[in-house]
C-alpha positions as CSV (number, residue, x, y, z in Angstrom):
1,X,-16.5,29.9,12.3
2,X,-17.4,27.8,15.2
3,X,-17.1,23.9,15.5
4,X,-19.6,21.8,17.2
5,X,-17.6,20.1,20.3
6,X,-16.0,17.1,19.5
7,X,-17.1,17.2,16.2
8,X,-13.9,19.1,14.5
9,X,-11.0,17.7,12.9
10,X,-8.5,16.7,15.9
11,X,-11.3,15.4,17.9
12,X,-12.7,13.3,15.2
13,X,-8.8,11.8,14.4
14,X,-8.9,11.4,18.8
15,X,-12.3,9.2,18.7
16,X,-11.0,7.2,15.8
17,X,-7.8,6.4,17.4
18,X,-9.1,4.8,20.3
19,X,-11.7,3.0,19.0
20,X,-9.1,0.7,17.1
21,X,-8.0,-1.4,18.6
22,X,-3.5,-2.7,18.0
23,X,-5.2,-6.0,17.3
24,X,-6.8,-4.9,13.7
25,X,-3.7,-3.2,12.7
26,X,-1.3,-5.9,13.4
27,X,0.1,-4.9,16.3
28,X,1.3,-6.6,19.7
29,X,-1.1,-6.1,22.6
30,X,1.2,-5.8,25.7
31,X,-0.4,-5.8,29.4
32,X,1.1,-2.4,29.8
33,X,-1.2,-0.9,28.1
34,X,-3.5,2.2,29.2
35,X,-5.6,2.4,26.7
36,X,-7.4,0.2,24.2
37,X,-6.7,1.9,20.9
38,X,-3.8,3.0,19.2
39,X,-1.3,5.2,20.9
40,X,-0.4,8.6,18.7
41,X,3.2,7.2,17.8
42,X,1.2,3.7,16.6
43,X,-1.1,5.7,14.3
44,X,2.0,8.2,13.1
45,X,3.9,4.8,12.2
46,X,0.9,3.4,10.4
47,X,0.4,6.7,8.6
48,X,3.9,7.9,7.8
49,X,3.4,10.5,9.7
50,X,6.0,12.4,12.7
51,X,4.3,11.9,16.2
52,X,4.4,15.8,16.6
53,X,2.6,16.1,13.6
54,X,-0.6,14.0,14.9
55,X,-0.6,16.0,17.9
56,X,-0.9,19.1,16.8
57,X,-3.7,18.0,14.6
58,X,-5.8,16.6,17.5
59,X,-5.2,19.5,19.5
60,X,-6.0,21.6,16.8
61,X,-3.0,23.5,16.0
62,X,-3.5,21.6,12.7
63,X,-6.1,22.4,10.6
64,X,-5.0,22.3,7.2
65,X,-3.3,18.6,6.1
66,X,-3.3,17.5,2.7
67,X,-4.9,15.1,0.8
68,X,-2.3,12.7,1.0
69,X,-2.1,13.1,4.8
70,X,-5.7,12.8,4.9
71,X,-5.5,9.4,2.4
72,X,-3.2,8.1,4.6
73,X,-4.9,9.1,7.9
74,X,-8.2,7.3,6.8
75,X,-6.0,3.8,5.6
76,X,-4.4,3.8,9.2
77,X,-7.4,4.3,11.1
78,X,-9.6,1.8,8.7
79,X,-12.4,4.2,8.1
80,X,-15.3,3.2,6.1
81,X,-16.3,4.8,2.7
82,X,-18.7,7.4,4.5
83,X,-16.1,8.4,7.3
84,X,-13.5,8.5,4.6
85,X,-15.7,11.0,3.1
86,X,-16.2,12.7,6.3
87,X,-12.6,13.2,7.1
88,X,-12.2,15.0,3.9
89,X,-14.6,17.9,4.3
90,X,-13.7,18.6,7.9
91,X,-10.2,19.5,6.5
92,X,-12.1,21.4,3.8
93,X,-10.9,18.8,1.2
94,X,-13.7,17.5,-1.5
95,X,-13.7,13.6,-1.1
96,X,-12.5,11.7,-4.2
97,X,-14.7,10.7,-7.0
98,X,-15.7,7.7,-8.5
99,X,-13.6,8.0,-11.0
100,X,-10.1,8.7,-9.8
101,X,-8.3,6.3,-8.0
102,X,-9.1,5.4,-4.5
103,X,-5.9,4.8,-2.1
104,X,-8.6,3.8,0.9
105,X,-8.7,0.3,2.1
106,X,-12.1,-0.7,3.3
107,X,-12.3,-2.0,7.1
108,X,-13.3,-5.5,5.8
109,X,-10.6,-5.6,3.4
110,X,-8.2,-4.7,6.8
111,X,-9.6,-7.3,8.4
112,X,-8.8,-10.0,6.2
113,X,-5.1,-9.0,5.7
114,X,-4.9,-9.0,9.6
115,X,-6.0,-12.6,9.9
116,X,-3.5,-14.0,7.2
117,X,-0.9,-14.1,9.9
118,X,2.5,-14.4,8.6
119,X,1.8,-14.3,4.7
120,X,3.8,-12.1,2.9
121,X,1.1,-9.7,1.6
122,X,0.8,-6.1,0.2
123,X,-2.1,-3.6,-1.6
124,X,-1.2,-1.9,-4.5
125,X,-3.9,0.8,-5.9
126,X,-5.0,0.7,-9.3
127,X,-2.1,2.4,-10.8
128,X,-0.3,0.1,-9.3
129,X,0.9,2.2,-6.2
130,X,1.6,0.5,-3.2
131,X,-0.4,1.7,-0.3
132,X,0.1,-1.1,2.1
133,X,2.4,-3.6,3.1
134,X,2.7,-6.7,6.2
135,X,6.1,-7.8,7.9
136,X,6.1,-10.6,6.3
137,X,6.4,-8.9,3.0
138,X,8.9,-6.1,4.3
139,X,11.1,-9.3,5.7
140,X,11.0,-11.0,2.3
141,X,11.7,-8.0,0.1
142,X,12.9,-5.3,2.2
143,X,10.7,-2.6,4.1
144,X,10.0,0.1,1.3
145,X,9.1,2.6,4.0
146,X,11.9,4.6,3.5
147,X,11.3,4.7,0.2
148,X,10.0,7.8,-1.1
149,X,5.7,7.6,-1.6
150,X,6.1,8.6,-5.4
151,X,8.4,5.4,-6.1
152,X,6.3,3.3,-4.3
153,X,5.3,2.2,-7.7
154,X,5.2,-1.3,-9.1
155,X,4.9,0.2,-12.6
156,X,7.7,2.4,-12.1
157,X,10.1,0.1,-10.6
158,X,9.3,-2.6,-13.8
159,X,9.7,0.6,-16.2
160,X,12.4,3.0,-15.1
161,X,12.7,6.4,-16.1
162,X,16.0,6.9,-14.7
163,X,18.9,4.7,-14.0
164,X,18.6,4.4,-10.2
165,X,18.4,1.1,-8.4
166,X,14.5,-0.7,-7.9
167,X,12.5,1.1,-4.9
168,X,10.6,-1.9,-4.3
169,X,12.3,-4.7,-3.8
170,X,15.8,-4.8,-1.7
171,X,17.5,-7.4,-3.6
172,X,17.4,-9.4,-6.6
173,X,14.3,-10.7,-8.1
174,X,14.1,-13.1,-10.7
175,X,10.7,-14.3,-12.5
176,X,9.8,-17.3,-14.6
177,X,8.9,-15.1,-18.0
178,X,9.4,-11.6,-17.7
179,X,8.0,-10.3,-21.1
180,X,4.8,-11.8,-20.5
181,X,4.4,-9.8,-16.5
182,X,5.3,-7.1,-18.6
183,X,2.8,-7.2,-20.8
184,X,0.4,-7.6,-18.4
185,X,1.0,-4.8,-15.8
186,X,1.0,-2.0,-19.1
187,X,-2.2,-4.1,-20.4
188,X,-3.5,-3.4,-16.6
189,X,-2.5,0.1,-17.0
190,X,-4.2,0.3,-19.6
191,X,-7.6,-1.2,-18.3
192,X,-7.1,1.5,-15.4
193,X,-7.4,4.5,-17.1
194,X,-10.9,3.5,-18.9
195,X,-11.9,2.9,-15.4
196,X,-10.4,6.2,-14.1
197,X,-10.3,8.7,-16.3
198,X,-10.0,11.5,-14.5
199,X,-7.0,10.2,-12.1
200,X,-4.4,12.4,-12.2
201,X,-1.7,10.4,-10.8
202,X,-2.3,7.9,-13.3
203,X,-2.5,9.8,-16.1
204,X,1.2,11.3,-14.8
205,X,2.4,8.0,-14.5
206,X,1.5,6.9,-17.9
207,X,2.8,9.7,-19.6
208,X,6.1,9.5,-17.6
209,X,6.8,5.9,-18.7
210,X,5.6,6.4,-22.1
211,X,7.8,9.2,-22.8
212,X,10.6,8.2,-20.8
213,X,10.6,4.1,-21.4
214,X,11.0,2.8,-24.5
215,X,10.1,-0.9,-23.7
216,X,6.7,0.7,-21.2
217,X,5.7,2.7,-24.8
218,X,6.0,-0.2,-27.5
219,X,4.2,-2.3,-24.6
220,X,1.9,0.3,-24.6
221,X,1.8,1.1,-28.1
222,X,-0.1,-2.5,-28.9
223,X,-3.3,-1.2,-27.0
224,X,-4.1,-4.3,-25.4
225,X,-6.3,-4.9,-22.3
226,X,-6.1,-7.3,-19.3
227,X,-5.3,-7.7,-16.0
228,X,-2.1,-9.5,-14.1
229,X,-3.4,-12.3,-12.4
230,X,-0.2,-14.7,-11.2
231,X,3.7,-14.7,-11.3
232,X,6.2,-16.9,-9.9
233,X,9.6,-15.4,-8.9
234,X,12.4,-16.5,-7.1
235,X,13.7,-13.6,-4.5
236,X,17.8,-13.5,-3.6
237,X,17.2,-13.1,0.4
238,X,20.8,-11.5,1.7
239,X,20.1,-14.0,4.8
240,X,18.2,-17.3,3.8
241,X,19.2,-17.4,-0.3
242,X,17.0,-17.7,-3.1
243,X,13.6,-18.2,-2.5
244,X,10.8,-19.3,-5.3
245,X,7.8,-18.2,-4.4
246,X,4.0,-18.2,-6.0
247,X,2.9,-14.7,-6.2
248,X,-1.2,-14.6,-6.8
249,X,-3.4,-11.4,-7.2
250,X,-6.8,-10.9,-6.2
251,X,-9.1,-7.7,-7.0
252,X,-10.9,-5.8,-4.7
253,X,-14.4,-4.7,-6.2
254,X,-14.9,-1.4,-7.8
255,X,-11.5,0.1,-6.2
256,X,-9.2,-2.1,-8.5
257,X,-7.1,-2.9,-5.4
258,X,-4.3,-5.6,-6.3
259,X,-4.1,-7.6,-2.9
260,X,-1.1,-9.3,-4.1
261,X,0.2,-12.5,-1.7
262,X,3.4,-14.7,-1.8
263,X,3.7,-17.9,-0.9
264,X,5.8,-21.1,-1.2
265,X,5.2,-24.8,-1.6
266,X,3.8,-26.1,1.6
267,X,6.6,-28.6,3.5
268,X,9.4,-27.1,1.1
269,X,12.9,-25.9,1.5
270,X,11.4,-23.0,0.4
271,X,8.7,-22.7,3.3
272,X,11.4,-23.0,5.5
273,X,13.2,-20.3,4.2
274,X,10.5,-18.1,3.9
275,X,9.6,-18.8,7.8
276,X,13.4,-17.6,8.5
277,X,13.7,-14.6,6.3
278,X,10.7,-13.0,8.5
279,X,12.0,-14.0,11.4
280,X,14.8,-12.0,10.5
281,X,13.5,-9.2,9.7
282,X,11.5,-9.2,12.9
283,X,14.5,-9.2,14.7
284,X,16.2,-6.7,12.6
C-alpha cells in the first residue's frame, strides 16, 4: 500500500506539531527557540506520551497506536472535529460515534482555558474522566499525572471500589454537604448514559461502582436525573493550609464536557493563599 507524501500518519502528527504554537498550550515562549511549534518532548508531555515514542511515529516506524494514544494525540495538538476524525482512519482506527463519549477538546474550548491565566481549572469527560488539567489546578490539588489514566476518575475517587487512598486529589478535601455532591455526580451518571449509550467505558464504570459501592448503588438505585452544577470545598494545602474555594461547572455543548473552575473570594485570605499554593507548585 502506498501513502501519498506527506499525507501518512507521522507526517500528518509532524505538520500538526508545528503549526501550534507553545502559546495555545500554555507553555513559556523562550527566545531560544528554533521553531514556532511544539518541540516533540512538549507534545510527549502534553500527550503522556515517551519522547521516543513520538518519534518513531513521525518517522514512521510507528504505524499502529491505539485509540487512546490517538485520543490523547488529537487533545494535545487541538485538532478540530474533522481532523480528529482524520487522525483516526490514517491509524486504521474508526472515529468515535455520536454516541459514545468524546475525550476530544475542541480548539475553541483550548483556547478559552489558555486565556484564564492562573485559574485553577480542569475538563472532565462525560463519565466524569478527567482529560485535562492547568498548573494552577495541579498546584492546588496535586498533579494527577502520575496517576494511572483509568483512576483519573472523579466518579471513582467519590465511590471507591477498593480501599486505596483518592487518585485525585493529594490532600484532604472537605465540602460543605457531601450527600447532596453525591447525589448529583450518580444523578449525572445517570443523565450520561441516556446520552451515550453505547460508551463502553461508561457502562464499565457504572457497573463497577454499582456492584462494588454500596453508597454509588442505593444512590443509583433512586433513578434520578440531573446534572452537578456547583460545590464549595475547602482544600488542606500541605504548604499554604486550608483553602475554601468556590468550585463552579460549566457544560460544553453536545460533548457533555465538565469544565470545572476553582476560585476564591476576591481580596481574601483565601486569594492569597491560593496565589501561593501555585506558586509553589511552579517552583516544585
Amino acid at each position: 500500500m502506498t501513502t501519498t507524501p506527506s499525507a501518512g500518519l507521522g507526517a500528518t502528527i509532524r505538520t500538526w506539531r508545528d503549526r501550534l504554537p507553545p502559546s495555545a498550550a500554555a507553555l513559556p515562549v523562550g527566545r531560544s527557540r528554533r521553531t514556532t511549534g511544539l518541540r516533540r518532548e512538549e507534545l510527549a508531555d502534553l500527550a503522556g506520551l515517551s519522547v521516543d515514542y513520538v518519534v518513531r511515529l513521525e518517522q514512521g516506524r510507528a504505524t499502529s497506536p491505539s485509540a487512546q494514544v490517538v485520543a490523547s494525540l488529537a487533545r494535545a495538538l487541538q485538532l478540530t472535529g474533522d481532523e480528529r476524525d482524520h487522525l483516526y482512519r490514517l491509524a486504521r482506527l474508526v472515529p468515535p460515534a455520536d454516541d459514545v463519549i468524546s475525550d476530544h477538546i475542541t480548539p475553541g474550548v483550548h483556547r478559552v482555558l489558555g486565556r484564564l491565566g492562573d485559574v485553577a481549572v480542569a475538563v472532565f469527560a462525560a463519565d466524569w474522566q478527567l482529560i485535562w488539567w492547568n498548573r494552577a489546578w495541579a498546584a492546588l490539588l496535586g498533579d494527577p499525572s502520575s496517576t494511572p489514566p483509568r483512576r483519573r476518575n472523579f466518579a471513582r475517587d467519590r465511590f471507591p471500589v477498593d480501599s486505596g487512598p483518592p487518585q485525585l486529589a493529594r490532600w484532604p478535601v472537605t465540602e460543605s454537604d457531601r450527600t447532596t455532591t453525591d447525589a448529583a455526580v450518580v444523578s449525572d451518571l445517570r443523565r450520561a448514559t441516556g446520552r451515550f449509550p453505547r460508551d463502553p467505558r461508561l457502562a464499565a464504570l457504572v457497573h463497577d461502582l454499582t456492584t462494588g459501592n454500596e453508597r454509588f448503588a442505593e444512590l443509583w438505585a433512586a433513578g434520578r436525573v440531573s446534572s452537578h452544577r456547583e460545590d464549595h470545598k475547602t482544600i488542606h494545602h500541605p504548604s499554604v493550609g486550608p483553602v475554601a474555594i468556590d468550585c463552579d461547572m460549566l457544560t460544553d455543548g453536545d460533548s457533555h464536557h465538565k469544565i470545572v473552575i476553582m476560585t476564591t473570594a476576591p481580596d481574601s485570605p483565601d486569594e492569597t493563599k491560593l496565589r501561593l499554593a501555585t506558586v509553589a507548585g511552579a517552583l516544585a
